[in-house]
PyMOL Python script that loads the backbone (N, CA, C, O; Angstrom):
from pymol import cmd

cmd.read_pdbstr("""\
ATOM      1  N   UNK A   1       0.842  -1.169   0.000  1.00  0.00           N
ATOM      2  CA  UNK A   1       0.000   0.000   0.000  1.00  0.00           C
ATOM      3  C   UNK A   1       0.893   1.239   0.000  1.00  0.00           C
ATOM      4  O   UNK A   1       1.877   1.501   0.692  1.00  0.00           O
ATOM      5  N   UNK A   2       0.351   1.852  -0.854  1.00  0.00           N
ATOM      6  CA  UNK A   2       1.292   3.460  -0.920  1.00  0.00           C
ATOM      7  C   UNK A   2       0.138   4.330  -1.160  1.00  0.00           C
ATOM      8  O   UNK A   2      -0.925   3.816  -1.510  1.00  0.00           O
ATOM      9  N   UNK A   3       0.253   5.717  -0.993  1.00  0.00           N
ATOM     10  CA  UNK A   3      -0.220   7.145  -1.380  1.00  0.00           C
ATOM     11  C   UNK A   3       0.487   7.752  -2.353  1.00  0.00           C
ATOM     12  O   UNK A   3      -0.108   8.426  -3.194  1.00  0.00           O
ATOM     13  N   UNK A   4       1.903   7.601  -2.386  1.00  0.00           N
ATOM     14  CA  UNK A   4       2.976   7.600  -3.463  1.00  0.00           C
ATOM     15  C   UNK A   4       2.672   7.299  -5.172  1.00  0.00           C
ATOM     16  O   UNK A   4       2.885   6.234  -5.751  1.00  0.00           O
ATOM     17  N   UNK A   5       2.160   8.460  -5.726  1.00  0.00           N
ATOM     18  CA  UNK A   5       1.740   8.068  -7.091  1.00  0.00           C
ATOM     19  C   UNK A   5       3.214   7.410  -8.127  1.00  0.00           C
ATOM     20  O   UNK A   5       3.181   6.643  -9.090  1.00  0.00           O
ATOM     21  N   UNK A   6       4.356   8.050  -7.482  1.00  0.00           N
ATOM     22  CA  UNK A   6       5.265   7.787  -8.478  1.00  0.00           C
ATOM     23  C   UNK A   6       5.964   6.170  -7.379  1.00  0.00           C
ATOM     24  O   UNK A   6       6.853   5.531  -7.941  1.00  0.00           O
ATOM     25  N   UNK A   7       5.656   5.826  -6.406  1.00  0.00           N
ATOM     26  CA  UNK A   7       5.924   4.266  -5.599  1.00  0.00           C
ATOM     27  C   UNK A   7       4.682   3.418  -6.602  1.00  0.00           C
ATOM     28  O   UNK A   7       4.974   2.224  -6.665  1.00  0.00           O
ATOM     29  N   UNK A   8       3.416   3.746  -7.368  1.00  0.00           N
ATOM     30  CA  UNK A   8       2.744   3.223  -7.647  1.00  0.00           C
ATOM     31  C   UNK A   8       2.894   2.887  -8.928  1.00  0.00           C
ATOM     32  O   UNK A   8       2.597   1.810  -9.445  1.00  0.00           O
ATOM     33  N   UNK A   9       3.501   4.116  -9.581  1.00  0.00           N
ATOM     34  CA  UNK A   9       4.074   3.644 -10.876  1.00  0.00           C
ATOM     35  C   UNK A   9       5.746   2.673 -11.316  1.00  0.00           C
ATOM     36  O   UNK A   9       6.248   2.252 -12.358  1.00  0.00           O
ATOM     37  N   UNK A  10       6.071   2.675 -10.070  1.00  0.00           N
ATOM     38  CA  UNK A  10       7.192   1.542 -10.484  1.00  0.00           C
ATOM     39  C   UNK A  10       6.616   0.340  -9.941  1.00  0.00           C
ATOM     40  O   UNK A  10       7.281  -0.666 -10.189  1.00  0.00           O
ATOM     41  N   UNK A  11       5.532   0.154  -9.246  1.00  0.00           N
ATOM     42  CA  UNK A  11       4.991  -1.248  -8.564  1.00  0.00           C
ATOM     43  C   UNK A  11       4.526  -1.901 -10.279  1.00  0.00           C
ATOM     44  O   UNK A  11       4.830  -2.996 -10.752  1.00  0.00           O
ATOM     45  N   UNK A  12       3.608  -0.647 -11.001  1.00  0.00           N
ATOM     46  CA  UNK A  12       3.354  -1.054 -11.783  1.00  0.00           C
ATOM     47  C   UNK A  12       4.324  -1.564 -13.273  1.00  0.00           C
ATOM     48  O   UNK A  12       4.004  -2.248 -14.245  1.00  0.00           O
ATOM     49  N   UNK A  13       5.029  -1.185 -13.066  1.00  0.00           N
ATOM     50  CA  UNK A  13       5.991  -1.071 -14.591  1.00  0.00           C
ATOM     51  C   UNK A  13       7.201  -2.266 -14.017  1.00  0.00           C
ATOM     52  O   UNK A  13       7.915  -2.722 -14.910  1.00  0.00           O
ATOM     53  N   UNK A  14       7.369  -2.610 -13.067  1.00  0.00           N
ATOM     54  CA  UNK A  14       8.312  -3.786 -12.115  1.00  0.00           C
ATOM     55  C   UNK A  14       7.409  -4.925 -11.930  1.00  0.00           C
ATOM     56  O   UNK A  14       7.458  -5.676 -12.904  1.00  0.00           O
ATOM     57  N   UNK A  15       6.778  -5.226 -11.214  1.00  0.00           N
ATOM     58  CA  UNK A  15       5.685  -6.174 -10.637  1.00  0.00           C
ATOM     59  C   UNK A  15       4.829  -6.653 -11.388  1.00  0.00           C
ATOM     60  O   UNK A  15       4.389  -7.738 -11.008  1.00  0.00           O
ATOM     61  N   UNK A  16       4.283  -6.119 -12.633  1.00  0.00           N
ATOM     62  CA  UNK A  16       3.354  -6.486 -13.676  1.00  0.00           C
ATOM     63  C   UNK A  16       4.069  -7.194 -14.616  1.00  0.00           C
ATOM     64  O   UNK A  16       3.516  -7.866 -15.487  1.00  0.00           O
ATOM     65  N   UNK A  17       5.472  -7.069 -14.477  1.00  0.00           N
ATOM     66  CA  UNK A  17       6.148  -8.215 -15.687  1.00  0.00           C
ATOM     67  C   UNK A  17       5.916  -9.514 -14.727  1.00  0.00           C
ATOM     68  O   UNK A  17       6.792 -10.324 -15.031  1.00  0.00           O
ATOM     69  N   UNK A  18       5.297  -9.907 -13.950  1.00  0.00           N
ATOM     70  CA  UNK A  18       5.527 -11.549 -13.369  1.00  0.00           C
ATOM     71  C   UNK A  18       3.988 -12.054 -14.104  1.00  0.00           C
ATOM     72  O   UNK A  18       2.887 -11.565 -14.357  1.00  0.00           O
ATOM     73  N   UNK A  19       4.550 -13.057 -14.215  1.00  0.00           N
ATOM     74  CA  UNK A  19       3.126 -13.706 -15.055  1.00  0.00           C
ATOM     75  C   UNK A  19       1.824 -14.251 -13.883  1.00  0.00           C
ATOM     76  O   UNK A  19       1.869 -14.912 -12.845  1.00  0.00           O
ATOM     77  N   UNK A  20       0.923 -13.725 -14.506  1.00  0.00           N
ATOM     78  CA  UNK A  20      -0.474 -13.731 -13.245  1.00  0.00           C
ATOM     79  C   UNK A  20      -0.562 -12.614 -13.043  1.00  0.00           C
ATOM     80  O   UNK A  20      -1.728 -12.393 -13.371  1.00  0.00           O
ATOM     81  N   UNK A  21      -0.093 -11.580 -12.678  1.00  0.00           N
ATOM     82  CA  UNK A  21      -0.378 -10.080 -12.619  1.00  0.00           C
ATOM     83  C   UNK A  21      -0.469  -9.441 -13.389  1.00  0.00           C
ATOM     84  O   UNK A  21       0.471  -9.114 -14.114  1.00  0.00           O
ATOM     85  N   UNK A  22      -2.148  -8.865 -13.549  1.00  0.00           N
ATOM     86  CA  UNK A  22      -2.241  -7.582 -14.215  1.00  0.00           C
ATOM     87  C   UNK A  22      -2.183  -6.511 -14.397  1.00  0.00           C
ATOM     88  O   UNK A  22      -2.081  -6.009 -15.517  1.00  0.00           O
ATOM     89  N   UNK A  23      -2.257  -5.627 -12.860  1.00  0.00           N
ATOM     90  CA  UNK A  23      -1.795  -4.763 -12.741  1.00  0.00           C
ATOM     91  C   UNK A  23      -2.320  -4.586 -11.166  1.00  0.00           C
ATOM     92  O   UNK A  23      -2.533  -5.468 -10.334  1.00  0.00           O
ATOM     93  N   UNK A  24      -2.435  -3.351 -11.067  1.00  0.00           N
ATOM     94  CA  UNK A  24      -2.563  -2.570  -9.893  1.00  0.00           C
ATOM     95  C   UNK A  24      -4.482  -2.365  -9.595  1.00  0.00           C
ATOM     96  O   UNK A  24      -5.392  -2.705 -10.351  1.00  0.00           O
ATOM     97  N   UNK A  25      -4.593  -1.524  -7.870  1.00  0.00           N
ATOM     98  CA  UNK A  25      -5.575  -1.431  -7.957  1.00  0.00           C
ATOM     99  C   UNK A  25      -5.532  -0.124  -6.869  1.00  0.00           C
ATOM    100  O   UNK A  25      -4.920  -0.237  -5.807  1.00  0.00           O
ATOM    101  N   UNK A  26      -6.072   0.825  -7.151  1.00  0.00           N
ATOM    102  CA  UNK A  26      -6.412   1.865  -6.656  1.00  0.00           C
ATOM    103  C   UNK A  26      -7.603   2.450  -6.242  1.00  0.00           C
ATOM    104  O   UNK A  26      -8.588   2.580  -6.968  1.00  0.00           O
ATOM    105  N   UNK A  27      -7.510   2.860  -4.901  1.00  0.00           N
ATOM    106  CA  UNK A  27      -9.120   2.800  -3.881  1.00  0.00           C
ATOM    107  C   UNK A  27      -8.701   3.931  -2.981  1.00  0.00           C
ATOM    108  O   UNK A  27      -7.541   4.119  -2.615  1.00  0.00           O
ATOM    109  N   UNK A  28      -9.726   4.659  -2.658  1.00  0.00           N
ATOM    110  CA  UNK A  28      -9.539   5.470  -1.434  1.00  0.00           C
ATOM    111  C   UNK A  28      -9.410   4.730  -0.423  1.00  0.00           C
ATOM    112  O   UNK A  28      -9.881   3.611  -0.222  1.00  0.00           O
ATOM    113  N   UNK A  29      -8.260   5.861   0.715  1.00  0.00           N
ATOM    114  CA  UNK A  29      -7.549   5.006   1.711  1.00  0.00           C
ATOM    115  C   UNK A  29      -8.730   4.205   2.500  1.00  0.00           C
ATOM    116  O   UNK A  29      -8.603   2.993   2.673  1.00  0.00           O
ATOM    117  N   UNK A  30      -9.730   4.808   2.913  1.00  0.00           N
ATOM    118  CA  UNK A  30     -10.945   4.240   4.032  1.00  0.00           C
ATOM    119  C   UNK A  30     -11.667   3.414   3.075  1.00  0.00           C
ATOM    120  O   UNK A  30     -12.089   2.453   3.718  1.00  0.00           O
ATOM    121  N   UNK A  31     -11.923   3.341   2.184  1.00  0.00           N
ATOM    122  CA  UNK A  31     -12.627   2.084   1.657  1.00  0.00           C
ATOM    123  C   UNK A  31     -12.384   0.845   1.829  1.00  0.00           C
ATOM    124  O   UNK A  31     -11.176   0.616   1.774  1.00  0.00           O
ATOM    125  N   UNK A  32     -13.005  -0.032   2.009  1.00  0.00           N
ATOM    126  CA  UNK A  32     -12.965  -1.127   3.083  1.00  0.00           C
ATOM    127  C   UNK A  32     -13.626  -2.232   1.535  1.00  0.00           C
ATOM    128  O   UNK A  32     -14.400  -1.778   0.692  1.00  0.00           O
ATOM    129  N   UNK A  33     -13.083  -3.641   1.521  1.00  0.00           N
ATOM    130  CA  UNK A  33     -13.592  -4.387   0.551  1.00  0.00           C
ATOM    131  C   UNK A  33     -14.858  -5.249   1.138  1.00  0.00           C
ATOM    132  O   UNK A  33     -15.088  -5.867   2.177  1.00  0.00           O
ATOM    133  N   UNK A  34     -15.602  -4.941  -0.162  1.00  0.00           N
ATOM    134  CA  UNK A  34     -17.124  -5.356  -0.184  1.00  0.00           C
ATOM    135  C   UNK A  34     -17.207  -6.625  -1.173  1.00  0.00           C
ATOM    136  O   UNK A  34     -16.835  -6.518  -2.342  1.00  0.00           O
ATOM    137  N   UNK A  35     -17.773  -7.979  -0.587  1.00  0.00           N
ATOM    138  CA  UNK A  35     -17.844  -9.412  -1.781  1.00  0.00           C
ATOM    139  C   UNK A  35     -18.721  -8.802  -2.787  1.00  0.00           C
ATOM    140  O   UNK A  35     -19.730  -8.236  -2.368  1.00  0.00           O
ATOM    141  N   UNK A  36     -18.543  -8.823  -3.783  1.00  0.00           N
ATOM    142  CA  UNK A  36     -19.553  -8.377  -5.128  1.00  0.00           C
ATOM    143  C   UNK A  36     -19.872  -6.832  -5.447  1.00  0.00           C
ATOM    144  O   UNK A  36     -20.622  -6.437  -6.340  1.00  0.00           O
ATOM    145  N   UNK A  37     -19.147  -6.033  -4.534  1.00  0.00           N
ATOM    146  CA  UNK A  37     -19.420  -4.468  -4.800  1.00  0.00           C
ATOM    147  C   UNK A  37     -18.044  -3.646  -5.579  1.00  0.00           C
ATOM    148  O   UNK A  37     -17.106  -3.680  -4.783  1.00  0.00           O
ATOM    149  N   UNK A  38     -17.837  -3.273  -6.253  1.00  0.00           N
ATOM    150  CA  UNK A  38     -16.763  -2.266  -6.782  1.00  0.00           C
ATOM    151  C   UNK A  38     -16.497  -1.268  -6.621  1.00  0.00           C
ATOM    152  O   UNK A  38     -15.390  -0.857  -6.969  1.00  0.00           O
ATOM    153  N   UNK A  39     -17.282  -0.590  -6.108  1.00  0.00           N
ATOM    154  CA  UNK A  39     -17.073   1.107  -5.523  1.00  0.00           C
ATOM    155  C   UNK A  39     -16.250   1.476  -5.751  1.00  0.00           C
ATOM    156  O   UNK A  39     -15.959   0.937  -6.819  1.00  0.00           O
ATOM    157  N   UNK A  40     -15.417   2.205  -5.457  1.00  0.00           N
ATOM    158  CA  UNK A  40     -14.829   3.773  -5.792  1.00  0.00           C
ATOM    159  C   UNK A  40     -13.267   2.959  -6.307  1.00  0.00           C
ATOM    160  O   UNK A  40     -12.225   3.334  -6.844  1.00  0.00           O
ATOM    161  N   UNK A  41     -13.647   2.068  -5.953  1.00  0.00           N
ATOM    162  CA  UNK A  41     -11.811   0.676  -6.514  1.00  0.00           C
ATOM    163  C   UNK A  41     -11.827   1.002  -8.195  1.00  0.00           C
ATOM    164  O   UNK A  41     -12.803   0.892  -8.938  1.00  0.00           O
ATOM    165  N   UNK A  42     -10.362   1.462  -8.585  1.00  0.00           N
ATOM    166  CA  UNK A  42     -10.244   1.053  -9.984  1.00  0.00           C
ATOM    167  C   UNK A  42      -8.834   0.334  -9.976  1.00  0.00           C
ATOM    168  O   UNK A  42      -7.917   0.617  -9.205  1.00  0.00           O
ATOM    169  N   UNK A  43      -8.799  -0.932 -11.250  1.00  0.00           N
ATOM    170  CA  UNK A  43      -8.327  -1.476 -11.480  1.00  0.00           C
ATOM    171  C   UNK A  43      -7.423  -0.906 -12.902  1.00  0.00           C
ATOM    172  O   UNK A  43      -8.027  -0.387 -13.840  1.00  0.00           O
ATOM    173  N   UNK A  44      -5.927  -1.080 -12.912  1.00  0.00           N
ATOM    174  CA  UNK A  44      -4.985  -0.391 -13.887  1.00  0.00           C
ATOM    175  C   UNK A  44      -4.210  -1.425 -14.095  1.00  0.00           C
ATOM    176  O   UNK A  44      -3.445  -1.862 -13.235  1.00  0.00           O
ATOM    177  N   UNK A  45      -4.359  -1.985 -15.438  1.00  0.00           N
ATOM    178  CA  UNK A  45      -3.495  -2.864 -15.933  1.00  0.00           C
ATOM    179  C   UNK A  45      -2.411  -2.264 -16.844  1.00  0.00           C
ATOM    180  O   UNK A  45      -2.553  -1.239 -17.511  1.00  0.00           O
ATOM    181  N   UNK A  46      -1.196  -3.111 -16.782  1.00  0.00           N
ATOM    182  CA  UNK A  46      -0.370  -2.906 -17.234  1.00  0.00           C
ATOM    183  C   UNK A  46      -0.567  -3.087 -19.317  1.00  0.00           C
ATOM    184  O   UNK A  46       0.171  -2.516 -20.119  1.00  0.00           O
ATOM    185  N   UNK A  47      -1.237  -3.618 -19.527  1.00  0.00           N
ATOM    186  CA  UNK A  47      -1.461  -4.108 -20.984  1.00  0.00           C
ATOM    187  C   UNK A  47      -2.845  -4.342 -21.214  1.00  0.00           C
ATOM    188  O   UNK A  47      -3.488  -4.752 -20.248  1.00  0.00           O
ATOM    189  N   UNK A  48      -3.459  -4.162 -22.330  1.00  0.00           N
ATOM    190  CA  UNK A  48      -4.907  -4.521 -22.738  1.00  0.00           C
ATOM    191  C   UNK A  48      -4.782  -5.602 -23.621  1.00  0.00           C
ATOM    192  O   UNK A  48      -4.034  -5.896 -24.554  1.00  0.00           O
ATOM    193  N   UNK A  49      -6.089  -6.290 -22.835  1.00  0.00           N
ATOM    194  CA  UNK A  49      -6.296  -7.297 -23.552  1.00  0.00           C
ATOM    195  C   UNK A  49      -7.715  -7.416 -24.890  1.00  0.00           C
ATOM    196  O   UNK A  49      -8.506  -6.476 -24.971  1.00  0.00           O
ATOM    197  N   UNK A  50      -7.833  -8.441 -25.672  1.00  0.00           N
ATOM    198  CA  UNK A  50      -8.698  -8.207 -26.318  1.00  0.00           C
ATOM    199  C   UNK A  50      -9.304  -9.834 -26.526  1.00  0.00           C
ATOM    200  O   UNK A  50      -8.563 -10.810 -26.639  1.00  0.00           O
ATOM    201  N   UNK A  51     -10.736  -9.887 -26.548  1.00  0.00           N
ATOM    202  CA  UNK A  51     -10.851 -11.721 -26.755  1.00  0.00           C
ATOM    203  C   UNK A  51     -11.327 -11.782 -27.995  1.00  0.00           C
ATOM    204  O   UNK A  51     -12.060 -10.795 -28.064  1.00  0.00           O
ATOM    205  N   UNK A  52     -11.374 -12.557 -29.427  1.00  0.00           N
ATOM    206  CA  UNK A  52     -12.045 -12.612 -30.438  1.00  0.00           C
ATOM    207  C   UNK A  52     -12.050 -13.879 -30.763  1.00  0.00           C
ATOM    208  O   UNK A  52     -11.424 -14.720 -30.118  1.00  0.00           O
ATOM    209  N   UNK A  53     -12.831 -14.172 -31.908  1.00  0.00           N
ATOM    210  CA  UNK A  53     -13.323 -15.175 -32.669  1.00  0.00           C
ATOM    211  C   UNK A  53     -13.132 -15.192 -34.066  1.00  0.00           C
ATOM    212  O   UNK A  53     -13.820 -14.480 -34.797  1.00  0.00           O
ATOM    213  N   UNK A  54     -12.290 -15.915 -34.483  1.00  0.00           N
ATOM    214  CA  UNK A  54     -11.686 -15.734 -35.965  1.00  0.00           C
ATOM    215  C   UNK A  54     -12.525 -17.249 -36.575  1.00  0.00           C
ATOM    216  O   UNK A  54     -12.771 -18.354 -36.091  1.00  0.00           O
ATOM    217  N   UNK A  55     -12.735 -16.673 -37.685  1.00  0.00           N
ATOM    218  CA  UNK A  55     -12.923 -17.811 -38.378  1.00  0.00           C
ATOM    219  C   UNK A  55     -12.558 -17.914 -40.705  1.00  0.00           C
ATOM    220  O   UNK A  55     -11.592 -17.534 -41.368  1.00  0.00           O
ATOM    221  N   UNK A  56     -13.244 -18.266 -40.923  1.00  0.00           N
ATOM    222  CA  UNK A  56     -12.885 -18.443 -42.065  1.00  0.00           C
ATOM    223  C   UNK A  56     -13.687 -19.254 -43.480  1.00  0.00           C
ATOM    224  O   UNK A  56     -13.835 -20.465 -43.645  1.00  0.00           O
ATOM    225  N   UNK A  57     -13.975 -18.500 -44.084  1.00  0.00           N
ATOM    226  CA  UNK A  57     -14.503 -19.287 -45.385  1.00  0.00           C
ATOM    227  C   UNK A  57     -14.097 -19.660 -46.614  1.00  0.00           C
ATOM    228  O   UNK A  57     -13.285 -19.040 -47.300  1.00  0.00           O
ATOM    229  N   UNK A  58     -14.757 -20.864 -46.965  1.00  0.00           N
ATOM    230  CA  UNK A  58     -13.612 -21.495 -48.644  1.00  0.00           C
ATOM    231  C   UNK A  58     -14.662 -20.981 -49.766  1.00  0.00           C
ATOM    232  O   UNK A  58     -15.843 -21.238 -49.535  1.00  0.00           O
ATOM    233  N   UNK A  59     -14.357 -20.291 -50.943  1.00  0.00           N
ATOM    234  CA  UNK A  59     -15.153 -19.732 -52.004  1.00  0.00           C
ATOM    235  C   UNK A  59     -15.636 -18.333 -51.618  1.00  0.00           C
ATOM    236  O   UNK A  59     -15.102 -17.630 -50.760  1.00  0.00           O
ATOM    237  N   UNK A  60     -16.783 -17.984 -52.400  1.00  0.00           N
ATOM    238  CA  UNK A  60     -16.849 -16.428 -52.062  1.00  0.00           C
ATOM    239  C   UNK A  60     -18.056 -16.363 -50.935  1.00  0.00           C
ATOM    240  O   UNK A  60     -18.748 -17.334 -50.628  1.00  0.00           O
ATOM    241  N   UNK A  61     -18.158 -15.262 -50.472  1.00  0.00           N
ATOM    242  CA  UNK A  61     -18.742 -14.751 -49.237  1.00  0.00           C
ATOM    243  C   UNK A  61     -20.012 -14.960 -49.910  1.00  0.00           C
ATOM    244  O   UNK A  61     -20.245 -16.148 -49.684  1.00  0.00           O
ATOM    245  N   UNK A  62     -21.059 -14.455 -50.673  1.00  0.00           N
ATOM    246  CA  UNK A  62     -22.303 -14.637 -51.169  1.00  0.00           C
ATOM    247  C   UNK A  62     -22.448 -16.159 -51.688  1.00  0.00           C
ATOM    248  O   UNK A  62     -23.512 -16.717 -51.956  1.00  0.00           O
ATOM    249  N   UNK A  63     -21.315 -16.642 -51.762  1.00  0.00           N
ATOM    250  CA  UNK A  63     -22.139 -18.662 -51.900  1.00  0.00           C
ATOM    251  C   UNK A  63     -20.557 -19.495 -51.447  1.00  0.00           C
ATOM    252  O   UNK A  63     -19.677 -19.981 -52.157  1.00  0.00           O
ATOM    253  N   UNK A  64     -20.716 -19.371 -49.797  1.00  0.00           N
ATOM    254  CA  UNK A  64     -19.166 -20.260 -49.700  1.00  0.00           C
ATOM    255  C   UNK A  64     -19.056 -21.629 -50.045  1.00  0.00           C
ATOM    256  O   UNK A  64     -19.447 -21.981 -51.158  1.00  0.00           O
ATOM    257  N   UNK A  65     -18.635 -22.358 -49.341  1.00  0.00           N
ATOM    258  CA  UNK A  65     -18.414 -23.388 -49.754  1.00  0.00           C
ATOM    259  C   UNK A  65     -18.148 -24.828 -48.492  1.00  0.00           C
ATOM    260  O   UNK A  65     -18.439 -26.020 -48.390  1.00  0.00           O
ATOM    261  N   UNK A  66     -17.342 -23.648 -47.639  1.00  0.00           N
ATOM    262  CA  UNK A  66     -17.532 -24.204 -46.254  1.00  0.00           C
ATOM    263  C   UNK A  66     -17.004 -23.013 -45.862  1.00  0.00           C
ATOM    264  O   UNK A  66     -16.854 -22.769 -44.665  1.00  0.00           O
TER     265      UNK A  66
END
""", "prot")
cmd.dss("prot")
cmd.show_as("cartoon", "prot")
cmd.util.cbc("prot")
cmd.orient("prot")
């Protein structure tokens, strides 16, 4: 735990290279953790991720083929 914005930015740019960590999480000091609530907590990852679905067709788009 720090208040230290620039202690927070080397936690992040050091500590986020270990694999399993995404990044950091930043909350006002008195906020207290709630099961299923998010409040005033934000979460800062080191990298964005993206999920997709690729796929692919044989012949042309108006009559494929498979």
């Amino acid at each position: 735990m720090t208040t230290d914005p620039a202690q927070g930015r080397e936690w992040l740019e050091s500590w986020t290279d270990v694999f399993g960590v995404e990044g950091i999480v930043v909350k006002p000091r008195t906020s207290r953790y709630m099961p299923g609530h998010r409040g005033a907590w934000i979460k800062v990852r080191r990298r964005d991720t993206t999920e997709a679905i690729i796929g692919t067709t044989t012949g042309t788009l108006t009559r494929p083929s498979s």
